[in-house]
N, CA, C and O atoms as a printed pandas DataFrame, in Angstrom:
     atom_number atom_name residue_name chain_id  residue_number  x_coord  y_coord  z_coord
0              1         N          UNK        A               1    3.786   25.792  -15.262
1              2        CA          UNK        A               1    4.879   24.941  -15.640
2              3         C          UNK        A               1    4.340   23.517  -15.758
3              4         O          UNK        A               1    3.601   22.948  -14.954
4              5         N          UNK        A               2    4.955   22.931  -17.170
5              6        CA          UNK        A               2    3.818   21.223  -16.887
6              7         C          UNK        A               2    4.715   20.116  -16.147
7              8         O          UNK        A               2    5.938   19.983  -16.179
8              9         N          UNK        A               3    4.161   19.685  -15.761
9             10        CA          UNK        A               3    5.125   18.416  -15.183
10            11         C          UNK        A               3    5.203   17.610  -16.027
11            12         O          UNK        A               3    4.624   17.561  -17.112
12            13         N          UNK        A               4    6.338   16.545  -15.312
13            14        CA          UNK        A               4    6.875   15.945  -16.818
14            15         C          UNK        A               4    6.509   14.549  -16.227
15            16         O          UNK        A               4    7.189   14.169  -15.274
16            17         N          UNK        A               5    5.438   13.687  -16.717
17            18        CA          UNK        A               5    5.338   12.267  -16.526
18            19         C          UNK        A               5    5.897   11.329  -17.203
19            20         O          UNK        A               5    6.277   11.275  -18.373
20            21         N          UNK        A               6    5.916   10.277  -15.985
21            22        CA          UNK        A               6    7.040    9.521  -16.786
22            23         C          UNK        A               6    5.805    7.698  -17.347
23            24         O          UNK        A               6    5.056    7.022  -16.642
24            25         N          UNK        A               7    6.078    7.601  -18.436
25            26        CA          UNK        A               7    4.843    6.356  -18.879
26            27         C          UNK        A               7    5.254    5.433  -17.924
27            28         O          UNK        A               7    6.305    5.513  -17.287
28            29         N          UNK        A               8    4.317    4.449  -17.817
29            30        CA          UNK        A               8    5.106    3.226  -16.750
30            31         C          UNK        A               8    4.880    1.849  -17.740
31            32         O          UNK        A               8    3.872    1.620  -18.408
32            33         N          UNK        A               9    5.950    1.108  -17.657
33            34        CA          UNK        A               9    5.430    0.194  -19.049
34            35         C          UNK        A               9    4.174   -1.060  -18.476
35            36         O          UNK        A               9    3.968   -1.531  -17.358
36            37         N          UNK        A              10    3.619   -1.260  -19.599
37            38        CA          UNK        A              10    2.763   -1.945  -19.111
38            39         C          UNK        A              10    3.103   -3.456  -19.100
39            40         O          UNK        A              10    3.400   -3.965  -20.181
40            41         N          UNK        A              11    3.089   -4.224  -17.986
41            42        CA          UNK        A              11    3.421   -6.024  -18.168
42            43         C          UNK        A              11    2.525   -6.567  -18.976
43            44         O          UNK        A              11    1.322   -6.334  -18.858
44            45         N          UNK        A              12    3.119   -7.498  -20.053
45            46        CA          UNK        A              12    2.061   -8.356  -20.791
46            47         C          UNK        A              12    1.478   -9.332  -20.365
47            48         O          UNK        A              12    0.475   -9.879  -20.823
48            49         N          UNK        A              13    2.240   -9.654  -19.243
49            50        CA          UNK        A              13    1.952  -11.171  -17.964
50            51         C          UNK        A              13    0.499  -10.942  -17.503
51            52         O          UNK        A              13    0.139   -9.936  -16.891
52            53         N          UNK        A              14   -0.386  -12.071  -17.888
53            54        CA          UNK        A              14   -2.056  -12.039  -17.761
54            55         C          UNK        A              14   -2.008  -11.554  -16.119
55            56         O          UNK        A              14   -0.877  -11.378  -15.664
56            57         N          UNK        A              15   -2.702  -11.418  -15.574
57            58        CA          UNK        A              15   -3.126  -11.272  -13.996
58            59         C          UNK        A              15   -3.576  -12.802  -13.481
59            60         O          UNK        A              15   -4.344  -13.440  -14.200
60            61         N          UNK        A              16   -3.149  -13.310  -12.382
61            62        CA          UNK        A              16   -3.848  -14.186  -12.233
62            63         C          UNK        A              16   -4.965  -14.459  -11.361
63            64         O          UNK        A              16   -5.001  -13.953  -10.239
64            65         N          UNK        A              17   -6.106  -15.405  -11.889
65            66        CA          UNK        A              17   -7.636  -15.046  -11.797
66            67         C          UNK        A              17   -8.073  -14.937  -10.280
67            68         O          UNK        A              17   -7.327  -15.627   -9.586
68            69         N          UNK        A              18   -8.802  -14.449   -9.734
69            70        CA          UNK        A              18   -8.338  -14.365   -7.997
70            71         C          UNK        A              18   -9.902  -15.262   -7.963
71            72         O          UNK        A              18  -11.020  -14.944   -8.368
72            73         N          UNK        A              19   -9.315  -16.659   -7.201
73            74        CA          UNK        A              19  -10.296  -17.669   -6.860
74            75         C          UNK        A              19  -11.033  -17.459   -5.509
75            76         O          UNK        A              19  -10.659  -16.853   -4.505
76            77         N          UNK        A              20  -12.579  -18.359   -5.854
77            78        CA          UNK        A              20  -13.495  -17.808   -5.130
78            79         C          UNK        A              20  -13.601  -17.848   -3.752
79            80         O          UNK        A              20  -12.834  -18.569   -3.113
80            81         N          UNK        A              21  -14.477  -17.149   -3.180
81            82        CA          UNK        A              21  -14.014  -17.126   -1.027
82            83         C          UNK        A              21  -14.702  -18.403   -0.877
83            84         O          UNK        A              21  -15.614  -19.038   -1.407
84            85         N          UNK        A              22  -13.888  -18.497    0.051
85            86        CA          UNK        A              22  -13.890  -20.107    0.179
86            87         C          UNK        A              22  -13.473  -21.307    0.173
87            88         O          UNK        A              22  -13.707  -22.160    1.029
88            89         N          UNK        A              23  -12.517  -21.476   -1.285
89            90        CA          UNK        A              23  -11.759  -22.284   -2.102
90            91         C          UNK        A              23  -10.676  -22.571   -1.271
91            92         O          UNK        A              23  -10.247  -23.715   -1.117
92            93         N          UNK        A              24  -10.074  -21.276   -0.564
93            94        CA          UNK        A              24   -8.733  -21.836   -0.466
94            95         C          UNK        A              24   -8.501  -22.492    1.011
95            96         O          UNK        A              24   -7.613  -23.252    1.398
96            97         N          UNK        A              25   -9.828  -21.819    1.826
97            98        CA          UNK        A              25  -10.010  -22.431    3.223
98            99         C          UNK        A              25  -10.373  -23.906    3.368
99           100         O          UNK        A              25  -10.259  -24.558    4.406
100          101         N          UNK        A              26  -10.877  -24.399    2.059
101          102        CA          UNK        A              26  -12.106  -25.830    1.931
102          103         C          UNK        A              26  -11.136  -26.222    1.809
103          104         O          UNK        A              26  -10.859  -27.156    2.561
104          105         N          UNK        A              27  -10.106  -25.782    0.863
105          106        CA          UNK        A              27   -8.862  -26.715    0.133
106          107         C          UNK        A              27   -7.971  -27.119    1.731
107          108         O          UNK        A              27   -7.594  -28.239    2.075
108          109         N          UNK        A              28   -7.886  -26.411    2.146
109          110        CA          UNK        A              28   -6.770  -26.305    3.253
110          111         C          UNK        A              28   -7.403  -27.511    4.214
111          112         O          UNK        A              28   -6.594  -28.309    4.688
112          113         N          UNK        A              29   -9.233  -27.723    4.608
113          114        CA          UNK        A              29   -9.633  -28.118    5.502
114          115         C          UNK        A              29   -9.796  -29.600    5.014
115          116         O          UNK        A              29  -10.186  -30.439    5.826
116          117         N          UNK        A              30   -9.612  -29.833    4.169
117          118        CA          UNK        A              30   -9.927  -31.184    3.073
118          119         C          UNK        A              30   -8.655  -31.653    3.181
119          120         O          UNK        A              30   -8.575  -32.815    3.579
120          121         N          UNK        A              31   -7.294  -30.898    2.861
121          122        CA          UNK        A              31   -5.914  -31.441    3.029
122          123         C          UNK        A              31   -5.512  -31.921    4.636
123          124         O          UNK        A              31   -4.717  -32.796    4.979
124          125         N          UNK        A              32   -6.331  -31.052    5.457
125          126        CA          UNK        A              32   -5.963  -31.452    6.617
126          127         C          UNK        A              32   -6.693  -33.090    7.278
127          128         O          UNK        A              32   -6.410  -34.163    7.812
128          129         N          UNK        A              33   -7.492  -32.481    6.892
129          130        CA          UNK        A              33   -8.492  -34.137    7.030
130          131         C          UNK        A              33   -7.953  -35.596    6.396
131          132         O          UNK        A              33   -8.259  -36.644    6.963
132          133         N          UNK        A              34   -7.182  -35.591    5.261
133          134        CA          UNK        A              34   -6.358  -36.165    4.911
134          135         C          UNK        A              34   -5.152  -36.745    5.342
135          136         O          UNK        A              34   -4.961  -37.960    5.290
136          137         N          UNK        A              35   -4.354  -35.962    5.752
137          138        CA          UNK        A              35   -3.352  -35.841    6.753
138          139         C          UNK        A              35   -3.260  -36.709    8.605
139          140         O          UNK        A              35   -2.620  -37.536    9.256
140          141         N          UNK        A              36   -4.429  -35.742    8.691
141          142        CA          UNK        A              36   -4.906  -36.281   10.309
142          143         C          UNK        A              36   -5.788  -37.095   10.679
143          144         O          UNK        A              36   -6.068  -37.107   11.877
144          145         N          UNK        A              37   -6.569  -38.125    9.644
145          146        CA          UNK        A              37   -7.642  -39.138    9.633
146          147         C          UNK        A              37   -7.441  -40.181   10.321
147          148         O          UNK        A              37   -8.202  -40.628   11.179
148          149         N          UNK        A              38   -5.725  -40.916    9.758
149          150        CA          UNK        A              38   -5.228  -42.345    9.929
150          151         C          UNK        A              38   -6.067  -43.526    9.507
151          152         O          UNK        A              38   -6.724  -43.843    8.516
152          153         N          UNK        A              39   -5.797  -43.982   10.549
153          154        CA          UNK        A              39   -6.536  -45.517    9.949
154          155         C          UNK        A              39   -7.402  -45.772   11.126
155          156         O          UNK        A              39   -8.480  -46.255   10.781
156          157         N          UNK        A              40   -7.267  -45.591   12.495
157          158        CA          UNK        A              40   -8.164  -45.630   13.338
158          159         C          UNK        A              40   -9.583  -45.315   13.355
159          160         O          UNK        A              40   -9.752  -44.277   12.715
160          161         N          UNK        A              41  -10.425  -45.669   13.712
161          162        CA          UNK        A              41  -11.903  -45.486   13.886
162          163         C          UNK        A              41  -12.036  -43.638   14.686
163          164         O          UNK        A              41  -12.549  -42.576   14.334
164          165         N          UNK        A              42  -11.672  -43.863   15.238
165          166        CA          UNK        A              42  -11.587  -42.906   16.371
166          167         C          UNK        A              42  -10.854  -41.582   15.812
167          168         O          UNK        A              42  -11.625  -40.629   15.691
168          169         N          UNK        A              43   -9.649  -41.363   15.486
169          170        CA          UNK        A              43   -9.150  -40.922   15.111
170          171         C          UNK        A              43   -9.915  -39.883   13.518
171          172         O          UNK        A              43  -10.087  -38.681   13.312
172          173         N          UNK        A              44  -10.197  -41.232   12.654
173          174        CA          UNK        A              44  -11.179  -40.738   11.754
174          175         C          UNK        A              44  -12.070  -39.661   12.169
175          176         O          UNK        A              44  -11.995  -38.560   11.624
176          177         N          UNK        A              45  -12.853  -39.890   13.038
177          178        CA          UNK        A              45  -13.898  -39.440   13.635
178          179         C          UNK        A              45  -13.275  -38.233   14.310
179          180         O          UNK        A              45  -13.798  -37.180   13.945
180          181         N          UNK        A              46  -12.689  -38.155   14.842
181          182        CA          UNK        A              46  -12.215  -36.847   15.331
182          183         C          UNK        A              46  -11.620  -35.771   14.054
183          184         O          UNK        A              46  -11.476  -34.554   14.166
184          185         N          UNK        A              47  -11.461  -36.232   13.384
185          186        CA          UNK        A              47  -10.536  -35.503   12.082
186          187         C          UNK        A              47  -11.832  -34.767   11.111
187          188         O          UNK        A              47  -11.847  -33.662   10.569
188          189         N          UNK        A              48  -13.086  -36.066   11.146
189          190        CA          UNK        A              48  -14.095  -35.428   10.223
190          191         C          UNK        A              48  -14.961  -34.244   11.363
191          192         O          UNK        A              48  -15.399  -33.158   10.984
192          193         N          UNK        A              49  -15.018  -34.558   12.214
193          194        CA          UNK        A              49  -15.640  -33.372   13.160
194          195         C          UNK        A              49  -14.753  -32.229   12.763
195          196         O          UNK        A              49  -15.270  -31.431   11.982
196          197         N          UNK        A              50  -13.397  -31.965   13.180
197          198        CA          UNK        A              50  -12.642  -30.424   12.983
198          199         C          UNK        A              50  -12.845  -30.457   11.559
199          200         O          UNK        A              50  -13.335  -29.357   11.305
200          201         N          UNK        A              51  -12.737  -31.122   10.471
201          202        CA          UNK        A              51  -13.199  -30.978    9.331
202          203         C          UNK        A              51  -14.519  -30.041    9.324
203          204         O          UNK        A              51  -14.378  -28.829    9.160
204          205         N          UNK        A              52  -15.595  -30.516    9.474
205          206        CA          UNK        A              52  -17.324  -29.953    9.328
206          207         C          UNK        A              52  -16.623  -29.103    9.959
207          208         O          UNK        A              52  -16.269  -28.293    9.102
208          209         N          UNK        A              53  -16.115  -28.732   11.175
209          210        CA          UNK        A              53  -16.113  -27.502   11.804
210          211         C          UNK        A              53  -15.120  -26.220   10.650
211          212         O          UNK        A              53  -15.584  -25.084   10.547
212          213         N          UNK        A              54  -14.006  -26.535   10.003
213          214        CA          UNK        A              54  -13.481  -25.760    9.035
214          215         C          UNK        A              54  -14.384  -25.263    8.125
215          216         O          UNK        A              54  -14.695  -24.087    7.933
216          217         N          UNK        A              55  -14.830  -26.393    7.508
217          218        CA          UNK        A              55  -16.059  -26.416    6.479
218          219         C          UNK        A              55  -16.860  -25.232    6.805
219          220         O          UNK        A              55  -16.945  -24.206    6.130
220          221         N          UNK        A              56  -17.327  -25.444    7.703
221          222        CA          UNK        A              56  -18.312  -24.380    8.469
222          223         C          UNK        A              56  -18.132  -22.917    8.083
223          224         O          UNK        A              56  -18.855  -22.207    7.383
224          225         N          UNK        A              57  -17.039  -22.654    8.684
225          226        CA          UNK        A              57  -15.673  -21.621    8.825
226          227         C          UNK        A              57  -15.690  -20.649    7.029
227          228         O          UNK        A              57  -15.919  -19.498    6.657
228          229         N          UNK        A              58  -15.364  -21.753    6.487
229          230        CA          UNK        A              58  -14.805  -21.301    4.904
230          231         C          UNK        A              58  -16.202  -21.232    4.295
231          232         O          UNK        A              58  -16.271  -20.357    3.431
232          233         N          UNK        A              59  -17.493  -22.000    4.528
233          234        CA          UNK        A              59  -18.557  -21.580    4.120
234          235         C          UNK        A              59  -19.014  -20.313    4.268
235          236         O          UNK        A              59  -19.881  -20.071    3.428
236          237         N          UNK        A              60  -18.758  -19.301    5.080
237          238        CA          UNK        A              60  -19.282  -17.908    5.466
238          239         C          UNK        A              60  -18.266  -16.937    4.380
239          240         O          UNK        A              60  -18.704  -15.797    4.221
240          241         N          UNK        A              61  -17.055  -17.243    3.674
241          242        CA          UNK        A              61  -16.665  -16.698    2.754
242          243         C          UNK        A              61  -16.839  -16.975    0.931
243          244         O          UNK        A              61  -16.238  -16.544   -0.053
244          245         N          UNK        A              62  -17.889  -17.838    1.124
245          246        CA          UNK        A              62  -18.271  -18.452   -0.001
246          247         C          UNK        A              62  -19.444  -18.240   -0.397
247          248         O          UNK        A              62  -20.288  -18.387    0.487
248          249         N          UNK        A              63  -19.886  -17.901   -1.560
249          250        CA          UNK        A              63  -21.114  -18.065   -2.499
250          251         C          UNK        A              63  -21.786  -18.964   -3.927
251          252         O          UNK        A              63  -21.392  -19.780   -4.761
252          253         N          UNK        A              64  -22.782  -18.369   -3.644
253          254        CA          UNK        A              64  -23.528  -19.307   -4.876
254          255         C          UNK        A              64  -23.094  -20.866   -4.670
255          256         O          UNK        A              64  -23.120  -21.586   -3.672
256          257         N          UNK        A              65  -22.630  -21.127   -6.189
257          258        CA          UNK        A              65  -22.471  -22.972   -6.281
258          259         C          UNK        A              65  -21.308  -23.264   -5.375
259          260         O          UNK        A              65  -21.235  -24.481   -5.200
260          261         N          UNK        A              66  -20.278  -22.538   -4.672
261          262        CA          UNK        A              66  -18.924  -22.538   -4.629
262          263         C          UNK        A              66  -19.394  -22.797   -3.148
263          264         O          UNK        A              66  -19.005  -23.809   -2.566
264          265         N          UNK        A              67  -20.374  -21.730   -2.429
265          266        CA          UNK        A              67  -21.119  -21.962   -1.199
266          267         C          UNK        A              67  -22.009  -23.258   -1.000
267          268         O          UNK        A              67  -21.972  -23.866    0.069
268          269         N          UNK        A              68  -22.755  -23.640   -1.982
269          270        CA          UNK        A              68  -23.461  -24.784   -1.769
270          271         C          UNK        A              68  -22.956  -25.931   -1.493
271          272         O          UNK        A              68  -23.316  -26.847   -0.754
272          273         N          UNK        A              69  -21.646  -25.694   -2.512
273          274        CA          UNK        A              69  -20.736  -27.189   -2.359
274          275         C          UNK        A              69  -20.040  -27.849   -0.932
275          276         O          UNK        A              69  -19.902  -28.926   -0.353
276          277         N          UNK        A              70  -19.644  -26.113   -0.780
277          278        CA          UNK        A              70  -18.890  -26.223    0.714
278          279         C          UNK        A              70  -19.577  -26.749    1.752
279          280         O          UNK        A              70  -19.092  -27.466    2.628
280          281         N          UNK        A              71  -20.808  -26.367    1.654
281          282        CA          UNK        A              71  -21.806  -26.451    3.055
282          283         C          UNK        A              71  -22.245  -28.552    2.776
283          284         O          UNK        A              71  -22.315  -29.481    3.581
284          285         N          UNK        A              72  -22.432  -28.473    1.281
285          286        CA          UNK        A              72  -22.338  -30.119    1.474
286          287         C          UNK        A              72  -21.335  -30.938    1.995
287          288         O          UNK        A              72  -21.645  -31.982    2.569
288          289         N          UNK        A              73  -20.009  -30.546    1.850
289          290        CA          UNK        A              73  -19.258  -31.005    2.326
290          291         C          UNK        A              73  -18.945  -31.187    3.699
291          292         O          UNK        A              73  -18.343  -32.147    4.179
292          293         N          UNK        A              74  -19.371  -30.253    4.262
293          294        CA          UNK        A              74  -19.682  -29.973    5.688
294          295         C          UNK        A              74  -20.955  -30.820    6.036
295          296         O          UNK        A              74  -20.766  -31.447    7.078
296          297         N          UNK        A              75  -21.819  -30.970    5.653
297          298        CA          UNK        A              75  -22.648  -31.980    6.205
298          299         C          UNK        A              75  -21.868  -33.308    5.672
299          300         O          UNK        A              75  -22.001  -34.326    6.350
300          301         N          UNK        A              76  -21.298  -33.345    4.843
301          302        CA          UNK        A              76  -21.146  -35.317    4.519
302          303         C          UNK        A              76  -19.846  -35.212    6.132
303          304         O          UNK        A              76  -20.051  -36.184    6.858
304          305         N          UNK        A              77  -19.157  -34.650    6.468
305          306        CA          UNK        A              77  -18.680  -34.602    7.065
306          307         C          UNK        A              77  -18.753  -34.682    8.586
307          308         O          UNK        A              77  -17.906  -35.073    9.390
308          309         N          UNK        A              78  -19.963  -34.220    8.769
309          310        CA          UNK        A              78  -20.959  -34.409    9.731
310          311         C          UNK        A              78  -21.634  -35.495   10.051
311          312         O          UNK        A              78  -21.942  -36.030   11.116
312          313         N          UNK        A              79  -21.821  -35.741    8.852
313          314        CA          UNK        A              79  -22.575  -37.732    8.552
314          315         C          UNK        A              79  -21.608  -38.238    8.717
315          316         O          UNK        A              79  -21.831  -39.221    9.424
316          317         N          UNK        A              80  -20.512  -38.158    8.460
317          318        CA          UNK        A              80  -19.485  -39.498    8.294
318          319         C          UNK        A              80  -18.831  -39.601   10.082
319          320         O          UNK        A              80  -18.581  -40.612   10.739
320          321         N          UNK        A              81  -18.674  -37.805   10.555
321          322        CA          UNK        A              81  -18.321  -38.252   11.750
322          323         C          UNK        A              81  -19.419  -38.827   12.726
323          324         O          UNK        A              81  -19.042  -38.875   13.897
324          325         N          UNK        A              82  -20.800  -39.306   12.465
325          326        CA          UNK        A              82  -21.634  -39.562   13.087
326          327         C          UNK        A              82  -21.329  -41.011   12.865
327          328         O          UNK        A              82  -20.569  -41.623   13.615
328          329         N          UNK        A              83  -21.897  -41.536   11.877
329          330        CA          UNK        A              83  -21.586  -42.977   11.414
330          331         C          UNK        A              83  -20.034  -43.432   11.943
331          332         O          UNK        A              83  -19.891  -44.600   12.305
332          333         N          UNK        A              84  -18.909  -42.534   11.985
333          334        CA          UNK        A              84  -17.881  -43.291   12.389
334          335         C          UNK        A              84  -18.034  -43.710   14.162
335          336         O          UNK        A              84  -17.760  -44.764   14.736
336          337         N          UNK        A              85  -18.404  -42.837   14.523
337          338        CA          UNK        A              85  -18.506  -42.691   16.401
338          339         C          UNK        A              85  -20.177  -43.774   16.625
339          340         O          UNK        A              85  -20.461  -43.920   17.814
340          341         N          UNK        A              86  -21.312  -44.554   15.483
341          342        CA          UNK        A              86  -21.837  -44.983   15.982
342          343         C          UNK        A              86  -23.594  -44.165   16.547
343          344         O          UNK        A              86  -24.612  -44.772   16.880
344          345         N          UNK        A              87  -23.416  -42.962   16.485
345          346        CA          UNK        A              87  -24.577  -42.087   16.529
346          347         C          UNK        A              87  -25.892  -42.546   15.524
347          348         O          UNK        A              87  -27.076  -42.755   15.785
348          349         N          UNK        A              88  -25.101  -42.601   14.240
349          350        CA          UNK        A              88  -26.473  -43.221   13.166
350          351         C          UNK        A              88  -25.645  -44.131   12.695
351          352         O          UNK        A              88  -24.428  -44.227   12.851
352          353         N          UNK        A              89  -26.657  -45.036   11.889
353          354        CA          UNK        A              89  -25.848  -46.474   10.778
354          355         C          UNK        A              89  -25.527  -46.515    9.669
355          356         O          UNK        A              89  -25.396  -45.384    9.203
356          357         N          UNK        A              90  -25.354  -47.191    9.081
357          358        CA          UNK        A              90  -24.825  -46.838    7.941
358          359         C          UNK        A              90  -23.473  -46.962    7.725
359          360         O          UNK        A              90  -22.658  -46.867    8.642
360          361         N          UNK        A              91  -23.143  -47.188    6.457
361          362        CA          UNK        A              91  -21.601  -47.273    6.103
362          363         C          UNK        A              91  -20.884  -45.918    5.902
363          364         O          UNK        A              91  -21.279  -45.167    5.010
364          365         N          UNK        A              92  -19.894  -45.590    6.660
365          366        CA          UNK        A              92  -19.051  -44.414    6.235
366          367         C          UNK        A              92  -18.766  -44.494    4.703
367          368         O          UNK        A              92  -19.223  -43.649    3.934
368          369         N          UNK        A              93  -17.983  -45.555    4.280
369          370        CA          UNK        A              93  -17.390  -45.610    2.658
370          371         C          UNK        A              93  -18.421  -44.578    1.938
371          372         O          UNK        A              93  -18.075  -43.527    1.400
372          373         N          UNK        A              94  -20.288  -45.269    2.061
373          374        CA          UNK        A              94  -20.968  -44.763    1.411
374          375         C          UNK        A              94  -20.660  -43.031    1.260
375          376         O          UNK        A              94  -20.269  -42.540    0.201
376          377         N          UNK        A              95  -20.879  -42.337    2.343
377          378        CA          UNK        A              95  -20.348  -40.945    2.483
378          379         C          UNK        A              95  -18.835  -40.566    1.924
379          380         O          UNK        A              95  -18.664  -39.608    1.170
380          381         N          UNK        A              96  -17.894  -41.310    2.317
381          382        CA          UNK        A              96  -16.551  -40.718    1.742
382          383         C          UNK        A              96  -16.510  -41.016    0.651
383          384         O          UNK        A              96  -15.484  -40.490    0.219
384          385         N          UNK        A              97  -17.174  -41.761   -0.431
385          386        CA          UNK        A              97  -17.697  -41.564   -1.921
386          387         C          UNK        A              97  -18.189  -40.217   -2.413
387          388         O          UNK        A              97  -17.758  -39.571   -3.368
388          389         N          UNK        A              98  -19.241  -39.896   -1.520
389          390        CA          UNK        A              98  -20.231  -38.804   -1.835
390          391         C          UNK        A              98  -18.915  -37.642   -1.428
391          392         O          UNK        A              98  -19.002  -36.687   -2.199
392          393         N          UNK        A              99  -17.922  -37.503   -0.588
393          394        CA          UNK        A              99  -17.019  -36.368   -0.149
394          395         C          UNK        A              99  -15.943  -36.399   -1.347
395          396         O          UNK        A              99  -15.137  -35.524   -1.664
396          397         N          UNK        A             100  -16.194  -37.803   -1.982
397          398        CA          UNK        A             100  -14.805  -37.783   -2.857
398          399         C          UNK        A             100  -15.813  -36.928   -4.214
399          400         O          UNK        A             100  -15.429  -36.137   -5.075
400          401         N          UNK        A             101  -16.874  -37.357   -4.003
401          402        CA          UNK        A             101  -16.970  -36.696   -5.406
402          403         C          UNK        A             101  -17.785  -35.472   -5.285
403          404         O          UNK        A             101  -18.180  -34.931   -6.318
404          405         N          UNK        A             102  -18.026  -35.064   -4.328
405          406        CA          UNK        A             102  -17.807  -33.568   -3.917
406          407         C          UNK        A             102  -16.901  -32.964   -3.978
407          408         O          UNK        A             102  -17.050  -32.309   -5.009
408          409         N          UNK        A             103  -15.825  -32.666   -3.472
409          410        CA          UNK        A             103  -14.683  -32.281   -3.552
410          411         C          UNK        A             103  -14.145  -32.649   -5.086
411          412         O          UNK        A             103  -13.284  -31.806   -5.339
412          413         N          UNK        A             104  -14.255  -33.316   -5.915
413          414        CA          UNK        A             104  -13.547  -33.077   -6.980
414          415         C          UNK        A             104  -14.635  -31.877   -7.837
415          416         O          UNK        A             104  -14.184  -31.321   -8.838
416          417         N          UNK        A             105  -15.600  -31.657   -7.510
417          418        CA          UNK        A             105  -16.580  -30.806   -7.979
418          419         C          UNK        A             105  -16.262  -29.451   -7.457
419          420         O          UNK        A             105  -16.104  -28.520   -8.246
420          421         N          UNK        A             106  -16.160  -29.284   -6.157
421          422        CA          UNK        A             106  -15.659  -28.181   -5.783
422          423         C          UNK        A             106  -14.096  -27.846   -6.743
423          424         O          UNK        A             106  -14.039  -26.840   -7.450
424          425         N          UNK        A             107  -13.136  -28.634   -6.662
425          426        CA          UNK        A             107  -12.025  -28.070   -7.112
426          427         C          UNK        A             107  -12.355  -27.335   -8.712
427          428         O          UNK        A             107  -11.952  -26.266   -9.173
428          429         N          UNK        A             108  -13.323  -28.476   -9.358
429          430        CA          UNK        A             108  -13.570  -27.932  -10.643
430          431         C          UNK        A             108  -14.150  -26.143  -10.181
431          432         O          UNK        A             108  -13.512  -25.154  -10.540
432          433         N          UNK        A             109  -15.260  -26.074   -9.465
433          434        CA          UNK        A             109  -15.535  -24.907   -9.368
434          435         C          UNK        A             109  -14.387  -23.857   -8.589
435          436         O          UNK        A             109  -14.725  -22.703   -8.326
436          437         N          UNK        A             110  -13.407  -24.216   -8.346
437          438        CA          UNK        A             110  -12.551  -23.528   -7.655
438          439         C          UNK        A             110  -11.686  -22.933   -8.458
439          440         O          UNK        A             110  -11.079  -21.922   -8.106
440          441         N          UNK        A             111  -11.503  -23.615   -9.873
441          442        CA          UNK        A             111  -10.716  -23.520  -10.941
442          443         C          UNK        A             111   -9.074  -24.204  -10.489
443          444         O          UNK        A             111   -7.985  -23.689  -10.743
444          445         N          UNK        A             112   -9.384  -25.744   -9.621
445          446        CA          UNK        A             112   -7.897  -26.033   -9.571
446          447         C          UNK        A             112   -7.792  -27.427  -10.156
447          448         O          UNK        A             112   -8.843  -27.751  -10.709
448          449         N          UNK        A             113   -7.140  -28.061  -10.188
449          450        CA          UNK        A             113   -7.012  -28.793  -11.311
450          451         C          UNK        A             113   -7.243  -30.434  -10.757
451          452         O          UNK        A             113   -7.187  -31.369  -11.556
């Protein structure tokens, strides 16, 4: 006896593109750093440490350029919380330049806008 199947229609709605490991943890750890920085010295400095430490985190789900980026970010982050607390010299700005334009590199590779 045949069975009787039933077609299932197909959606024309594209799929949407599933972004790379990594992306969405960096994104999350970058927004938070933002958020919880302030204006204080101190404060800064505490915010870019749990930062590198996220960084860290979302780097082990990440590859290739998408991995490289992350792990830089995690070191400028590392530098900047050093320079903010006084450990090495140097100007922070210099670094949160280099994070700003990291991070807009990552998003490009992340595919967000």
């Amino acid at each position: 006896m045949p069975s009787s199947t039933r077609a299932v229609p197909v959606s024309s709605a594209p799929l949407a593109a599933v972004r790379p490991g990594g992306c969405d943890e960096a994104a999350a750890a970058l927004t938070a750093y933002r958020r919880n920085a302030g204006t204080i010295r101190s404060s800064q400095a505490a915010a870019a440490q749990q930062t590198y430490r996220d960084l860290m985190g979302a780097g082990l789900d990440a590859q290739g350029a998408v991995g490289a980026k992350i792990s830089r970010l995690a070191a400028e982050f590392q530098e900047l919380n050093f320079r903010l607390t006084g450990m090495t010299g140097g100007d922070p700005n210099q670094v949160i330049a280099d994070v700003n334009t990291d991070a807009a590199e990552l998003n490009r590779l992340c595919g967000s806008s």
